[in-house]
ZAMARGU-4260 file (C-alpha; in steps of 0.2 Angstrom, whole numbers, plus 5000, padded with zeros to 4 digits):
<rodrens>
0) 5009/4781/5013 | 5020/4789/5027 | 5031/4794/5012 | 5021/4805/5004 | 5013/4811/5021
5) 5031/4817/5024 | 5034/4825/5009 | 5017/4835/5011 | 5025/4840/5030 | 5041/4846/5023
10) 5035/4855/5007 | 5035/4873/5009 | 5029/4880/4996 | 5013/4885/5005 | 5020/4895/5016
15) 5028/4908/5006 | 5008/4914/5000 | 5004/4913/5018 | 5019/4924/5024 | 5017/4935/5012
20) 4997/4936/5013 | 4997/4941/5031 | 5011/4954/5030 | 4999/4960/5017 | 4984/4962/5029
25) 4997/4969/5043 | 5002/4982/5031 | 4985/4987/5025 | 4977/4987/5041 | 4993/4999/5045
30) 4986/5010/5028 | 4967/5008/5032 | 4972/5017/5051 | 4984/5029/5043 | 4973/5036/5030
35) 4957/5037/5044 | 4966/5044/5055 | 4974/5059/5044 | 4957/5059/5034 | 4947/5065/5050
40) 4960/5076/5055 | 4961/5086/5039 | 4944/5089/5036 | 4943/5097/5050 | 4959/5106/5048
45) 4951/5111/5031 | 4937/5119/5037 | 4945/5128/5051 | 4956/5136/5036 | 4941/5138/5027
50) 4931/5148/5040 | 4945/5160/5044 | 4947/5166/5027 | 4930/5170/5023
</rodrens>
């Protein structure tokens, strides 16, 4: 019994997926911001060009 519990508190196989799945959400939370935040700004940029050429 205190065998296999061992094993199962030195296996790390588990946490390569979870490294990797929250440097996943870190660097699509870092995305999500980016795009929202140049999404805003250039539609207002747009329509700023667009009223001073008509």
């Amino acid at each position: 019994m205190s065998y296999s519990c061992r094993n199962l508190w030195l296996d790390e196989q588990g946490q390569d997926i979870a490294e990797y799945s929250v440097m996943l959400a870190v660097i699509l939370v870092i995305v999500v911001g980016t795009v929202r935040l140049i999404g805003s700004n250039a539609g207002s940029i747009f329509s700023q060009v667009g009223s001073s050429i008509q």
